[in-house]
C-alpha positions as CSV (number, residue, x, y, z in Angstrom):
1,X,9.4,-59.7,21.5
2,X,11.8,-61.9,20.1
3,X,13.2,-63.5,23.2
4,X,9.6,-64.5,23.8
5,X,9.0,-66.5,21.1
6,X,12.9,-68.1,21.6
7,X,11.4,-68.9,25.3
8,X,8.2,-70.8,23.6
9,X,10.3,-72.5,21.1
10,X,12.7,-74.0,23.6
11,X,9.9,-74.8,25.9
12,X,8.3,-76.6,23.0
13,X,11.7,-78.1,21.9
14,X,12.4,-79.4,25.2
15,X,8.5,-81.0,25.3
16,X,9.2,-82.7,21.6
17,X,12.5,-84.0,23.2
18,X,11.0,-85.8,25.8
19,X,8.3,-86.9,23.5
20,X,10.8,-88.4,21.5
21,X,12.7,-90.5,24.3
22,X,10.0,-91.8,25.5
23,X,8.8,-92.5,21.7
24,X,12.0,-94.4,21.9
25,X,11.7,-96.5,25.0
26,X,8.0,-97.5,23.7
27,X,9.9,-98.7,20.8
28,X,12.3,-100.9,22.7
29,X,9.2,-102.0,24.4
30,X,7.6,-102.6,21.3
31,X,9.7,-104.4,19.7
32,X,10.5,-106.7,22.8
33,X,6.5,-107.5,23.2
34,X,6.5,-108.7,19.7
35,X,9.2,-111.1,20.5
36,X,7.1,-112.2,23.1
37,X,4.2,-113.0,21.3
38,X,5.5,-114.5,18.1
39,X,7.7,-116.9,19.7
40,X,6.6,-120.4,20.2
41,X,8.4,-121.5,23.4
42,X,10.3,-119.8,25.9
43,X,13.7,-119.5,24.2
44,X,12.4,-118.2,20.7
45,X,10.4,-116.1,22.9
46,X,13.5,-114.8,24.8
47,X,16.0,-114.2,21.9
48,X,13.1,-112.6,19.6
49,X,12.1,-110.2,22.5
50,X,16.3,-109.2,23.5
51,X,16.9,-109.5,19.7
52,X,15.1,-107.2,18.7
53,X,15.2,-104.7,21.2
54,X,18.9,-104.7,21.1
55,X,19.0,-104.1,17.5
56,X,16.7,-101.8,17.5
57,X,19.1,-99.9,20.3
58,X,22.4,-100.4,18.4
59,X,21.0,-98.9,15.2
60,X,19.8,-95.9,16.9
61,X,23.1,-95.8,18.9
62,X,25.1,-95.8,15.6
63,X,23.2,-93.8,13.0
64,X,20.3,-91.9,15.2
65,X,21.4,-90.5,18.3
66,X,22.7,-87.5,18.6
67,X,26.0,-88.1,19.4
68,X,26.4,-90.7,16.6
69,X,29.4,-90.4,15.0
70,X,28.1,-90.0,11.7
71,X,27.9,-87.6,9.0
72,X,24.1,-87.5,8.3
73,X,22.3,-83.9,9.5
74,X,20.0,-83.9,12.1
75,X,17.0,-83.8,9.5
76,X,17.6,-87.4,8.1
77,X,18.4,-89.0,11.7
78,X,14.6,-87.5,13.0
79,X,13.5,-89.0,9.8
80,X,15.7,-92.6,10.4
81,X,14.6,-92.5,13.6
82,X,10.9,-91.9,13.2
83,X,10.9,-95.2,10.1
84,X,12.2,-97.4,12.8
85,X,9.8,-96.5,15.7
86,X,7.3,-96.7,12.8
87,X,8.4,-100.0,12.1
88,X,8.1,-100.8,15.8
89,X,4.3,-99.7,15.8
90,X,3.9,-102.0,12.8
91,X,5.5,-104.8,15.2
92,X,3.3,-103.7,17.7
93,X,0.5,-104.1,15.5
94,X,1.3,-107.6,14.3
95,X,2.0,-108.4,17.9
96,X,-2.0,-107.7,18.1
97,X,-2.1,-104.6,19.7
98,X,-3.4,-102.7,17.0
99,X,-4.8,-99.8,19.2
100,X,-1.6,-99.4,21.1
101,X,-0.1,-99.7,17.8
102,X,-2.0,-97.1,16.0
103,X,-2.1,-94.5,19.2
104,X,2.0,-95.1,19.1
105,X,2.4,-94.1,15.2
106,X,0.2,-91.2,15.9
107,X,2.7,-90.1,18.5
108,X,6.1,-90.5,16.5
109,X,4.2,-88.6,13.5
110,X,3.1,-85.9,15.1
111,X,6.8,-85.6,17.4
112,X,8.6,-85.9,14.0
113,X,6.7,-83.1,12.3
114,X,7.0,-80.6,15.7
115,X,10.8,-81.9,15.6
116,X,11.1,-81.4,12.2
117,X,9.3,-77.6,12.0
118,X,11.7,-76.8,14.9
119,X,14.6,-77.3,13.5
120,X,13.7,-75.4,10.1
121,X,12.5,-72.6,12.4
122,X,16.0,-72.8,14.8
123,X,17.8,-73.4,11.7
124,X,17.5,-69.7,10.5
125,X,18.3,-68.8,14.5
126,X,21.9,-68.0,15.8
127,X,23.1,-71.8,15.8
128,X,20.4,-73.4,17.8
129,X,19.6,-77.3,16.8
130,X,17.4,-79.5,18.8
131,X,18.9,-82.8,17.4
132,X,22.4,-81.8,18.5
133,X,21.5,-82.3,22.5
């Protein structure tokens, strides 16, 4: 019965994975569409948008994905990772798209938490981590 459940989890895994890069691109997207609407002209609106995006893609390049080369366990990068799309819904928000905003920190709380339960439960298993793919 075991290899069931192993099955389920990695089906789920796989599932939360997605979840979570497309979490990430709607953080991007987030972030770039509050640049947008706080500028005041085109430039500020330009360099606010790519700004922010970008630095929201070179932090999570250099301390959340998985191939970071850091030392931090896979634990405190979901947790990283789900403060700065969290910050990105709170952009969002300001941006005044607070349903867009609200529905998008549902999403990266409930991924974290399935990511998060997934790794305790693999943990315990013979090696298997979904924050190292």
């Amino acid at each position: 019965m075991a290899p069931v459940v192993d099955v389920r989890l990695r089906g789920v895994s796989g599932i939360a994975l997605t979840l979570r890069f497309l979490l990430e691109l709607g953080g991007v997207a987030a972030l770039a569409w509050w640049g947008i609407q706080t500028g005041t002209d085109e430039v500020s609106r330009a360099l606010l948008a790519i700004g922010a995006a970008g630095l929201l893609i070179v932090i999570w390049g250099v301390v959340v994905a998985p191939k970071a080369r850091n030392r931090l366990a896979p634990r405190v990068r979901w947790l990283i990772g789900s403060g700065l799309l969290l910050a990105a819904a709170v952009a969002l928000w300001v941006a005044g798209s607070p349903v867009a905003a609200t529905v998008f920190a549902i999403l990266i709380v409930v991924d974290t938490i399935i990511l998060l339960a997934l790794d305790r439960t693999t943990a315990a298993g013979p090696g298997a981590d979904p924050g190292a793919r």
